[in-house]
N, C-alpha and C positions, 0 to 999 in steps of 0.2 A: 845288548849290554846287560851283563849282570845285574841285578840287585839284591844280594843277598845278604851283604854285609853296608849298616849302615853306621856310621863313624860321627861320633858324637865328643862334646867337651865341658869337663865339668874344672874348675879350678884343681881338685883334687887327681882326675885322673880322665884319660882318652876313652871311651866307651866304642866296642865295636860289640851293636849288637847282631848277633847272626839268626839269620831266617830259618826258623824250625823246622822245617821240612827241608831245607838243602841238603847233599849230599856232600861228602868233605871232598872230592876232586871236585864240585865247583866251587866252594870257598874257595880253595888253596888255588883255585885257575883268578878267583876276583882278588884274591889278595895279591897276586903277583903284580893287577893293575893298578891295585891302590897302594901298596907298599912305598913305590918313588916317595906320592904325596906326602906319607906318615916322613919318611926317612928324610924329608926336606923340614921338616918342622921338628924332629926330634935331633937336628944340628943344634937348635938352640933352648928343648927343654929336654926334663930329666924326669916328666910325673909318668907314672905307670898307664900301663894298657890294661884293660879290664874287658873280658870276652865276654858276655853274656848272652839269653835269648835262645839259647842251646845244650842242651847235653850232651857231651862228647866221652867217647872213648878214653880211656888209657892212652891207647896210641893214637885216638886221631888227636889228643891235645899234644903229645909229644909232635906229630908233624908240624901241625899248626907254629907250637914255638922252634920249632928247626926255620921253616920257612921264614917266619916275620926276624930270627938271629941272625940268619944269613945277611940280612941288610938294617937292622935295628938292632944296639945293644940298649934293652930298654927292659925292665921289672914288666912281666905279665901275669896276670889274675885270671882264674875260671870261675864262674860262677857255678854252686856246685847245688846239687836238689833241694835243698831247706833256703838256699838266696833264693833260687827259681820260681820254687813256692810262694814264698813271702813275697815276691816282688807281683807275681800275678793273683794272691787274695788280697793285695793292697791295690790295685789296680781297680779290683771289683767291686771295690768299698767306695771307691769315689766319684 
């Protein structure tokens, strides 16, 4: 079983964080298994997906939101190098 992507929930918004060292053909192999789940819960909400945990490409973020629009129309986010930043020298603060 995968673990590369771990899928989280905050009021505001779905958090998939993804495993820094993964390669994007296995995200996009573990999102095909996780996608059902998201796509059963966003029949009855509307709060955005937020990627985080990784730096992607140009194009691996364009696959990424090809794959998840295939069967999710839902608002998605990338966390981009100053969030990445900020989110791991506040980690090491506390």
């Amino acid at each position: 079983m995968l673990n590369n992507i771990k899928i989280s929930q905050t009021t505001e918004e779905i958090i998939l964080n993804i495993n820094i060292i993964a390669d994007i053909d296995e995200i996009l192999e573990e999102l095909d298994l996780k996608l059902p789940r998201l796509k059963d819960f966003y029949q009855t909400s509307t709060i955005p997906m937020r990627i985080t945990g990784k730096l992607f490409t140009d194009s691996e973020i364009e696959r990424i939101k090809e794959r998840i629009h295939e069967e999710i129309s839902v608002e998605i986010k990338f966390d981009n190098v100053s969030d990445s930043l900020r989110t791991s020298c506040h980690k090491e603060n506390f």
